[in-house]
ChimeraX commands (.cxc) that place a marker at each C-alpha (Angstrom):
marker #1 position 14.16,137.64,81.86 radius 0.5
marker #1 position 16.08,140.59,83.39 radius 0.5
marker #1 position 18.25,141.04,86.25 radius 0.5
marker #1 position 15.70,142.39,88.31 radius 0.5
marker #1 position 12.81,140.16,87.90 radius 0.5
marker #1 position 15.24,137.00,88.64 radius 0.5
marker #1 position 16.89,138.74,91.51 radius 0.5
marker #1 position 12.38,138.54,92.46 radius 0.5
marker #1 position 11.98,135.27,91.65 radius 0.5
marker #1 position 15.38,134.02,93.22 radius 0.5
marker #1 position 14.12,135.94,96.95 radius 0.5
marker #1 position 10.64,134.13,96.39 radius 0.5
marker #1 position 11.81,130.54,95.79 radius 0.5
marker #1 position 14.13,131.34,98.84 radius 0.5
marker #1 position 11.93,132.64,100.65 radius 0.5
marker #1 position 9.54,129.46,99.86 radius 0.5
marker #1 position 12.17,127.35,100.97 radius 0.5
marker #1 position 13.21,128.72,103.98 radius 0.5
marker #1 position 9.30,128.50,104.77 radius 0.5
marker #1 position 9.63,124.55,104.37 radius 0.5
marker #1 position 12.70,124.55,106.22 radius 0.5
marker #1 position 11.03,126.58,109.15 radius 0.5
marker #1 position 8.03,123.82,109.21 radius 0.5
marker #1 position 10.74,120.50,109.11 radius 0.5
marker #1 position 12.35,121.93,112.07 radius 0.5
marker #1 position 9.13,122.88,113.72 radius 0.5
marker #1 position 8.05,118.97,113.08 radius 0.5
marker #1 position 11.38,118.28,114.60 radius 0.5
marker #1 position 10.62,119.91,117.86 radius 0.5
marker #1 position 6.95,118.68,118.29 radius 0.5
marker #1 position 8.89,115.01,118.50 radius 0.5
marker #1 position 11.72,116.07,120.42 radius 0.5
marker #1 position 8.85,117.25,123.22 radius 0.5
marker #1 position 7.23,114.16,122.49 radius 0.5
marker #1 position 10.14,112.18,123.17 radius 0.5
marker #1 position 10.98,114.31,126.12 radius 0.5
marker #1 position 7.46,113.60,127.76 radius 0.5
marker #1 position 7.84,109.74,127.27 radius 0.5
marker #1 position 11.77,109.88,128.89 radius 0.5
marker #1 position 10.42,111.69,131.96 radius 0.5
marker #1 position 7.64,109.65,131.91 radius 0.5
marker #1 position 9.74,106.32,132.26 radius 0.5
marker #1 position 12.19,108.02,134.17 radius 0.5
marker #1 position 9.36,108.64,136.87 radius 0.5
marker #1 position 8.35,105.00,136.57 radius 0.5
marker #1 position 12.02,104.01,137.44 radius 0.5
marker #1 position 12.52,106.07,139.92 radius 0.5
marker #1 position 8.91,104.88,141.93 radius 0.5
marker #1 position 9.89,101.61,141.74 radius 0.5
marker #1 position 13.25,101.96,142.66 radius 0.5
marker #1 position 12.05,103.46,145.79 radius 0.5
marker #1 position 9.90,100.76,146.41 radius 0.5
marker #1 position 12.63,98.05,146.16 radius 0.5
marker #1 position 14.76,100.65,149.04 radius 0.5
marker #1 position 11.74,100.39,151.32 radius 0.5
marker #1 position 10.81,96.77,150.75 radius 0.5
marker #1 position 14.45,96.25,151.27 radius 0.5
marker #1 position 14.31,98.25,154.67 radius 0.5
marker #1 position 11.67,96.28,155.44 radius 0.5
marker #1 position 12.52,92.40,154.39 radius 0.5
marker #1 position 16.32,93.66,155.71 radius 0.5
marker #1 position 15.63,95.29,158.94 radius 0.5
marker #1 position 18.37,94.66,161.51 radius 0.5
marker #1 position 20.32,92.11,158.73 radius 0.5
marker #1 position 22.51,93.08,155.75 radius 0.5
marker #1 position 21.83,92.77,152.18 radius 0.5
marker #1 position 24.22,91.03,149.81 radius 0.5
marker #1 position 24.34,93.84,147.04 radius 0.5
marker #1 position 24.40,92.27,143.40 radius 0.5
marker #1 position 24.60,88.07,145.15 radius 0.5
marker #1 position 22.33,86.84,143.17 radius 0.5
marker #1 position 20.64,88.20,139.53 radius 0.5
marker #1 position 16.31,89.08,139.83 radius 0.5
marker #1 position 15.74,86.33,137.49 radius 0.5
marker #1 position 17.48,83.90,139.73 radius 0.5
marker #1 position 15.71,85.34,142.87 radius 0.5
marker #1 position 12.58,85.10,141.24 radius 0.5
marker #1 position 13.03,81.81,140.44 radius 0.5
marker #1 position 14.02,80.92,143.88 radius 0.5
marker #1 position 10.78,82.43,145.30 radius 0.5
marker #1 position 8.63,80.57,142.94 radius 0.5
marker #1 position 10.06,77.18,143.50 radius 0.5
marker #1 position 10.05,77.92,147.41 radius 0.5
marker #1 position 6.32,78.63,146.91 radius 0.5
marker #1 position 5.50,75.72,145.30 radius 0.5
marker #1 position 7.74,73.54,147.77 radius 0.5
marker link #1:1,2 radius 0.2
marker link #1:2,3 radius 0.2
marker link #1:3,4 radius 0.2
marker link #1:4,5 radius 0.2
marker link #1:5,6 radius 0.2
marker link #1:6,7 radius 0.2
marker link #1:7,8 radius 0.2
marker link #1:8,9 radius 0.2
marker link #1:9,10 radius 0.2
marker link #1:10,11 radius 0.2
marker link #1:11,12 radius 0.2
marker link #1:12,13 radius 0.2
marker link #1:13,14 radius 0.2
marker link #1:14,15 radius 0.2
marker link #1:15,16 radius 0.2
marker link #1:16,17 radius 0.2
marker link #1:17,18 radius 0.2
marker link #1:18,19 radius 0.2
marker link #1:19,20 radius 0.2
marker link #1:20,21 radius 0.2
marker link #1:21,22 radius 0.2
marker link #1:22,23 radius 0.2
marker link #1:23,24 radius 0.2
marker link #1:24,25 radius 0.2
marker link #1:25,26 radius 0.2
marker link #1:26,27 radius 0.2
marker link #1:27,28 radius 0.2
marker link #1:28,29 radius 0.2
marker link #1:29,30 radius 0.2
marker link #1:30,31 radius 0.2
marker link #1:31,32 radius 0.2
marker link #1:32,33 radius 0.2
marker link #1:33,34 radius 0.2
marker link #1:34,35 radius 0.2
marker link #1:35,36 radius 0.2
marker link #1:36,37 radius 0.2
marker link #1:37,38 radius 0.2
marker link #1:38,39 radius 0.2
marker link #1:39,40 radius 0.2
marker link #1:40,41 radius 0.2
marker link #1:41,42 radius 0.2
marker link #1:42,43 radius 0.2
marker link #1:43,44 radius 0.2
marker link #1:44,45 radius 0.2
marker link #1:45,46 radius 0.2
marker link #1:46,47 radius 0.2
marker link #1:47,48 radius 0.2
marker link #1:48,49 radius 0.2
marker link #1:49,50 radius 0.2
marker link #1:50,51 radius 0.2
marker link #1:51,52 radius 0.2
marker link #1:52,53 radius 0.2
marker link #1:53,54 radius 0.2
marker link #1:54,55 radius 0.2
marker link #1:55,56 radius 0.2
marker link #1:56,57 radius 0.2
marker link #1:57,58 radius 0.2
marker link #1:58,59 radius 0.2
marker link #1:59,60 radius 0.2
marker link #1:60,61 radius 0.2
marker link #1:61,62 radius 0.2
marker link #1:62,63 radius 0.2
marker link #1:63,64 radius 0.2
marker link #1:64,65 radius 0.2
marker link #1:65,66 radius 0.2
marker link #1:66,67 radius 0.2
marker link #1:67,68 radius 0.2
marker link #1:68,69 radius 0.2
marker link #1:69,70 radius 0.2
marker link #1:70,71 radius 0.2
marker link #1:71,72 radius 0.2
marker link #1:72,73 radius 0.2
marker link #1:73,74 radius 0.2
marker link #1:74,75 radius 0.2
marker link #1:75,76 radius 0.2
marker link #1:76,77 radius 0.2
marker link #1:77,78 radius 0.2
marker link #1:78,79 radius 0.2
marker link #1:79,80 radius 0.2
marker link #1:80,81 radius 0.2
marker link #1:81,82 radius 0.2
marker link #1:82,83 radius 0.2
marker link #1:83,84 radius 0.2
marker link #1:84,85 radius 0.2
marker link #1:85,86 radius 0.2
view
């Protein structure tokens, strides 16, 4: 083989490989936006409901003070159920 048609076939394989290279990154971006979407997704979902626990707060609260961190959720939930069942 001579120096020019390897100096062809070297640029093609490159050239071949750069083209798989260019379609692994491309698959790399389609899940980085899909992972994006699902973070700002669950971010949104946080944030709602963390706005609802402010105003139920407010509103269970109103004129009182809150004990921030007293007790754990678990522990108040548990404390809710057995006063409903009392």
């Amino acid at each position: 083989m001579d120096t020019r048609t390897l100096a062809r076939e070297l640029t093609r394989a490159r050239l071949k490989e750069l083209e798989k290279m260019r379609k692994v990154l491309d698959n790399i971006q389609h899940s980085l936006d899909e992972i994006m979407a699902a973070q700002m997704a669950f971010q949104g979902r946080i944030d709602e409901e963390e706005a609802r626990i402010y105003q139920l707060m407010a509103d269970l609260f109103e004129g009182g003070t809150v004990q921030d961190g007293t007790f754990s959720f678990g522990v108040l939930l548990e404390m809710a159920i057995h006063n409903l069942n009392a």
